[in-house]
Backbone as a printed PyTorch tensor [residue, N CA C, xyz], in Angstrom:
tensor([[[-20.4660, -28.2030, -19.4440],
         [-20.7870, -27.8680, -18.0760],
         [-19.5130, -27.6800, -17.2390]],

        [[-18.5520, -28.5870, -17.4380],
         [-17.3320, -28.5470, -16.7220],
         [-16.4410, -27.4330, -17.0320]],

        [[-16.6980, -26.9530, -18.0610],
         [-15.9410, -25.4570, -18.7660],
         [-16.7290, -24.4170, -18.3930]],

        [[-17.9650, -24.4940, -18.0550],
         [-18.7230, -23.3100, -17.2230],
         [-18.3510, -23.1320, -15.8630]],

        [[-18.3520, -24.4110, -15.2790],
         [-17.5870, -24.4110, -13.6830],
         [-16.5340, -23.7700, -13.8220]],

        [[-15.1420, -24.3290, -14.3540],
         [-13.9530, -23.6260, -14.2050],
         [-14.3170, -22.2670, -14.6060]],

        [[-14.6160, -21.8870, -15.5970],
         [-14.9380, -20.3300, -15.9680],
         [-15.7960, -19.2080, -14.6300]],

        [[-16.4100, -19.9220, -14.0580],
         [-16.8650, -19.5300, -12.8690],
         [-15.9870, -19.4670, -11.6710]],

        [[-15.3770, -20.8290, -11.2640],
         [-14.2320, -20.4950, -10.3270],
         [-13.1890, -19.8930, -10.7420]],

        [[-12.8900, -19.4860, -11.7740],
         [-11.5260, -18.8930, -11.9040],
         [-12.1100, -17.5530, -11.8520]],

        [[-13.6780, -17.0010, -12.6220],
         [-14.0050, -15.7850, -12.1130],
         [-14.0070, -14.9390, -10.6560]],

        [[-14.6040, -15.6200, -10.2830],
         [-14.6420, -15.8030,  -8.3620],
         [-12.7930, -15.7250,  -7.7380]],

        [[-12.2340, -16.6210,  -8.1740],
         [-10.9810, -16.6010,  -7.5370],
         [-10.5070, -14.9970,  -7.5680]],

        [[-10.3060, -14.6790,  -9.1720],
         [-10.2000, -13.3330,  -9.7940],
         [-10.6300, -12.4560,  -8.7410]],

        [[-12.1610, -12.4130,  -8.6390],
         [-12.6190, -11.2950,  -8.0190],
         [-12.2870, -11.1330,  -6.2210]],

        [[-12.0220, -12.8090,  -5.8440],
         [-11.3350, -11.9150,  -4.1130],
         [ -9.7690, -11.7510,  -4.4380]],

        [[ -9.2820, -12.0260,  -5.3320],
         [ -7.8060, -11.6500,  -4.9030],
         [ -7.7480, -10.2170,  -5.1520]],

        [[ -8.5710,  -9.4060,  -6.0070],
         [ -9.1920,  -8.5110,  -6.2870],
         [ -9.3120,  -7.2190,  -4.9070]],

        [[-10.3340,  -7.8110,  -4.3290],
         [-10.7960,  -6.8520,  -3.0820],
         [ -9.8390,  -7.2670,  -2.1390]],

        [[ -9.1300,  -8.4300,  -1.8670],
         [ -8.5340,  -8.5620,  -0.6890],
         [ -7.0840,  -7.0650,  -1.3900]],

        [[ -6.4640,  -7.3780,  -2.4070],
         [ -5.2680,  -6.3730,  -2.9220],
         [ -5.8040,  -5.2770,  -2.9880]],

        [[ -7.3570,  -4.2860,  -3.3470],
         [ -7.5360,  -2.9570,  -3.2160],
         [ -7.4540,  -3.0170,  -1.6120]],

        [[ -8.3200,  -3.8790,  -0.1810],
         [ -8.4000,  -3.3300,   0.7540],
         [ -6.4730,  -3.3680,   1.4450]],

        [[ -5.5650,  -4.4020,   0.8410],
         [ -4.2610,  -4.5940,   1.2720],
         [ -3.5060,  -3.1630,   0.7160]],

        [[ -4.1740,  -2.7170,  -0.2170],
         [ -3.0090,  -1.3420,  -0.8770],
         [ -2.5840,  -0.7050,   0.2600]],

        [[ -1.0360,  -0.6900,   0.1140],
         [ -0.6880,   0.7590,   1.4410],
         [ -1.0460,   2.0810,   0.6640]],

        [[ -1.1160,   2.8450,   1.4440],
         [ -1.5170,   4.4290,   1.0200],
         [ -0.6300,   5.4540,   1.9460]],

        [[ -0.7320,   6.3380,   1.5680],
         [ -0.4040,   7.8360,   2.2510],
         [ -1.1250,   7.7230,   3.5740]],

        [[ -2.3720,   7.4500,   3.5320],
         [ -3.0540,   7.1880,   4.7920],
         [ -2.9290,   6.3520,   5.5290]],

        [[ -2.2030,   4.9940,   5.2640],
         [ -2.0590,   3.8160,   5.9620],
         [ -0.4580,   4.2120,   6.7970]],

        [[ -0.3500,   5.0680,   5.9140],
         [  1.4220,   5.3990,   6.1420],
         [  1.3120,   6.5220,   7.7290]],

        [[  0.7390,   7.1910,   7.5750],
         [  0.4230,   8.3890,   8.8210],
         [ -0.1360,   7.7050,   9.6160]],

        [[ -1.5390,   6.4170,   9.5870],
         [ -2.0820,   6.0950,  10.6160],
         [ -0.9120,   5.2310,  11.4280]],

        [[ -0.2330,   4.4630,  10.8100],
         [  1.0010,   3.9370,  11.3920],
         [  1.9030,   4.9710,  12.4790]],

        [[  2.5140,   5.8860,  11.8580],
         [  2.9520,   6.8300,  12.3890],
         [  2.5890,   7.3170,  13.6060]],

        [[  0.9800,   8.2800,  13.6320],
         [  0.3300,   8.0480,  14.4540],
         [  0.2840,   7.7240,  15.9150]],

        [[ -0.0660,   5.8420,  15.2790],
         [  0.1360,   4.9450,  16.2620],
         [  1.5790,   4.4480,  17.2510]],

        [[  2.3330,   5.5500,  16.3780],
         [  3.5720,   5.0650,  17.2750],
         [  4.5640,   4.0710,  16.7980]],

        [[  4.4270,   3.3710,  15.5660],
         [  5.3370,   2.1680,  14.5340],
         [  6.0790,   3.0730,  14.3850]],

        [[  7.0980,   2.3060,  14.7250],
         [  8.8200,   3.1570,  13.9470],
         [  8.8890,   2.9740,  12.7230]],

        [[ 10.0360,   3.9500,  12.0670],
         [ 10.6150,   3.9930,  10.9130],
         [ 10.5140,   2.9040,  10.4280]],

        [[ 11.5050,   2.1100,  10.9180],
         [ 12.1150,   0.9630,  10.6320],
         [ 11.3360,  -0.3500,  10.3970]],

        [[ 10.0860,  -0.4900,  11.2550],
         [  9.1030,  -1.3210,  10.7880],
         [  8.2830,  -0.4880,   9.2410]],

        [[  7.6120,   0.4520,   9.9440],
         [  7.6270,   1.0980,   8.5500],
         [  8.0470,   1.0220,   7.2410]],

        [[  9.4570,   0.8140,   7.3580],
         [  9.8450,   0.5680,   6.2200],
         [  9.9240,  -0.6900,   5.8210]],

        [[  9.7730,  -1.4770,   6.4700],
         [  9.8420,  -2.9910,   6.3550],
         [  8.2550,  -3.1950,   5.4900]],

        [[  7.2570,  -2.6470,   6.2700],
         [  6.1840,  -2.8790,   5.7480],
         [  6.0770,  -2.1950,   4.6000]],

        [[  6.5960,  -0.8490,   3.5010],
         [  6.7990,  -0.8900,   2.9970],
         [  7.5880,  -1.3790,   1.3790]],

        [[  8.6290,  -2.1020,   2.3560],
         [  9.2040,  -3.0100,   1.3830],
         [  8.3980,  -4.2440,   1.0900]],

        [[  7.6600,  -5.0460,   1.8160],
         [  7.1750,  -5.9960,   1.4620],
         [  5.8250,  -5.8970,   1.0150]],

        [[  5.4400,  -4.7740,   0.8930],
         [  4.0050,  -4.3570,   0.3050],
         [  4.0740,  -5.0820,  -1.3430]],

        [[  3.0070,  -6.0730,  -1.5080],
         [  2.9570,  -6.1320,  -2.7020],
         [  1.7170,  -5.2020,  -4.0920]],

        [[  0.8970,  -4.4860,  -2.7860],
         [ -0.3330,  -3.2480,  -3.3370],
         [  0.4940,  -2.2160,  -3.1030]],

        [[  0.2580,  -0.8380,  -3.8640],
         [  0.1960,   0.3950,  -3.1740],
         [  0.1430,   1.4180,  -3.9040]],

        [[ -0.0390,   2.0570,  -3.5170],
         [ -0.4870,   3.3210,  -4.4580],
         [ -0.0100,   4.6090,  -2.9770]],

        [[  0.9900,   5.2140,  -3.5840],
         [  1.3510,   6.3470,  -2.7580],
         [  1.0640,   7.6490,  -3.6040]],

        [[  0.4230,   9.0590,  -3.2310],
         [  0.6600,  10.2440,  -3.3060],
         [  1.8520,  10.9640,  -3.2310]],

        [[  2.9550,  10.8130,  -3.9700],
         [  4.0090,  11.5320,  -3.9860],
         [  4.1790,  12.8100,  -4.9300]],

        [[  3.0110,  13.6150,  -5.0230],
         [  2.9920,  14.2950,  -5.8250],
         [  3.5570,  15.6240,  -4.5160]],

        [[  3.6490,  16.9400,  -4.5780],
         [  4.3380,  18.0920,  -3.7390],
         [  3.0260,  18.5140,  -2.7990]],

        [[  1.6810,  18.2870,  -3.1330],
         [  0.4900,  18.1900,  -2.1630],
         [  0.7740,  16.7020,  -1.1470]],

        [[  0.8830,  15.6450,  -1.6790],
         [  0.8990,  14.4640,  -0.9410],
         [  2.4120,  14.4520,   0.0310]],

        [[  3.2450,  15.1600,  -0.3340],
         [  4.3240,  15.1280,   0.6800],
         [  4.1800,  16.3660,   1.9610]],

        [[  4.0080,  17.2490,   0.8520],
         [  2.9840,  18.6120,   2.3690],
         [  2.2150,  17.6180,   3.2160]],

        [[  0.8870,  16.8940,   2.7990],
         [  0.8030,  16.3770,   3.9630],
         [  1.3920,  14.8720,   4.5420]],

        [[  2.2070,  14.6210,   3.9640],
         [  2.8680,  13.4680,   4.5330],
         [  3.6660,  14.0720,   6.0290]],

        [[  4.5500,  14.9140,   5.5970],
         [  5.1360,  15.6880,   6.4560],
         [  4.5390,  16.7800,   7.2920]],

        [[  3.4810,  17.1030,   7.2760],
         [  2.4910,  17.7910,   8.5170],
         [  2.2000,  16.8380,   9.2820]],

        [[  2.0810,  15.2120,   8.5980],
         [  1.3260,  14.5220,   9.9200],
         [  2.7060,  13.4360,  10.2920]],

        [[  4.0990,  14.3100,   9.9760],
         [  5.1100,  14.0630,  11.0880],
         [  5.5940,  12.2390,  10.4670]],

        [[  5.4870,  12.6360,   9.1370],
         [  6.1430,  11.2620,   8.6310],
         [  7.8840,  11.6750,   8.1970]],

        [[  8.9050,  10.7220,   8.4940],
         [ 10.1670,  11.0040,   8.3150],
         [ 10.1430,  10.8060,   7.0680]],

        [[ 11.5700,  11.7250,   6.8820],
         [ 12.0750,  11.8400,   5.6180],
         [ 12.5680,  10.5110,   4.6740]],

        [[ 12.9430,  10.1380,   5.7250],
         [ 13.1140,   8.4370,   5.3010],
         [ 12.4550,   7.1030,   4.8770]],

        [[ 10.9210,   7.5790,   5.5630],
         [ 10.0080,   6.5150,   5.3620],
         [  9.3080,   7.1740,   4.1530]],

        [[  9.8760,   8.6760,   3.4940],
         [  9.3480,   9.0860,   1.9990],
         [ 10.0960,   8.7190,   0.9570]],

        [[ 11.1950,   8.7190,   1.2520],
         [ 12.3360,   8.3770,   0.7270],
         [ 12.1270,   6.9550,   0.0800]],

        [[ 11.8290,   5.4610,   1.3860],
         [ 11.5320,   4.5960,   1.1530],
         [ 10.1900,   4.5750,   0.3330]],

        [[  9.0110,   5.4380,   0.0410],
         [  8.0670,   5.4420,  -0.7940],
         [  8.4890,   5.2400,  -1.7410]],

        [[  9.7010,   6.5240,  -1.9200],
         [  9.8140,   7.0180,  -3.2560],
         [ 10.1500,   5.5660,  -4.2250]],

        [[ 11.1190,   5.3350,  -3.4350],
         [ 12.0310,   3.7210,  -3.8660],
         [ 11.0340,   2.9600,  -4.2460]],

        [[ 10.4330,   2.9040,  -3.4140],
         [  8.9170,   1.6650,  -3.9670],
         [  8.1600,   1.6050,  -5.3260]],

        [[  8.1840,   3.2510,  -5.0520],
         [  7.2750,   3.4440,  -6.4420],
         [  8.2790,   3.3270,  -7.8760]],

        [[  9.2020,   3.7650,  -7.7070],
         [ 10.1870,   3.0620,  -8.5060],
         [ 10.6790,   1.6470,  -9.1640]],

        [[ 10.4880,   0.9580,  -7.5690],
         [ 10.6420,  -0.4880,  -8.4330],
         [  9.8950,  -1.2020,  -9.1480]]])
């Protein structure tokens, strides 16, 4: 019984660290709504660096629109780096 419990809470634990890291992923979209809103570069990039989710579009479609919706060269730059490390 006590090995069914743990097997259960460790399932459960599993599954919110789960949804809390898909809804925490930064995105291409999280990146422009920032922008947007008026966050500088420089936080930007901060929040980039300490992102421990993310999934960016850096493919030559995902930078077309990175850069239509007026994201710097720098805060792609800093993507790029991310996705790298």
């Amino acid at each position: 019984m006590r090995r069914l419990f743990l097997l259960l809470a460790f399932i459960f634990s599993t599954t919110l660290s789960y949804g809390q890291a898909k809804s925490d992923t930064l995105t291409n979209e999280k990146i422009i709504k920032m922008v947007k809103s008026g966050v500088t570069d420089l936080l930007i990039k901060k929040s980039i660096d300490a992102s421990k989710h993310w999934r960016f579009d850096l493919s030559s479609d995902g930078i077309v629109s990175l850069k239509s919706n007026r994201v710097s060269d720098s805060i792609i730059v800093t993507m790029f780096d991310k996705e790298e490390s």
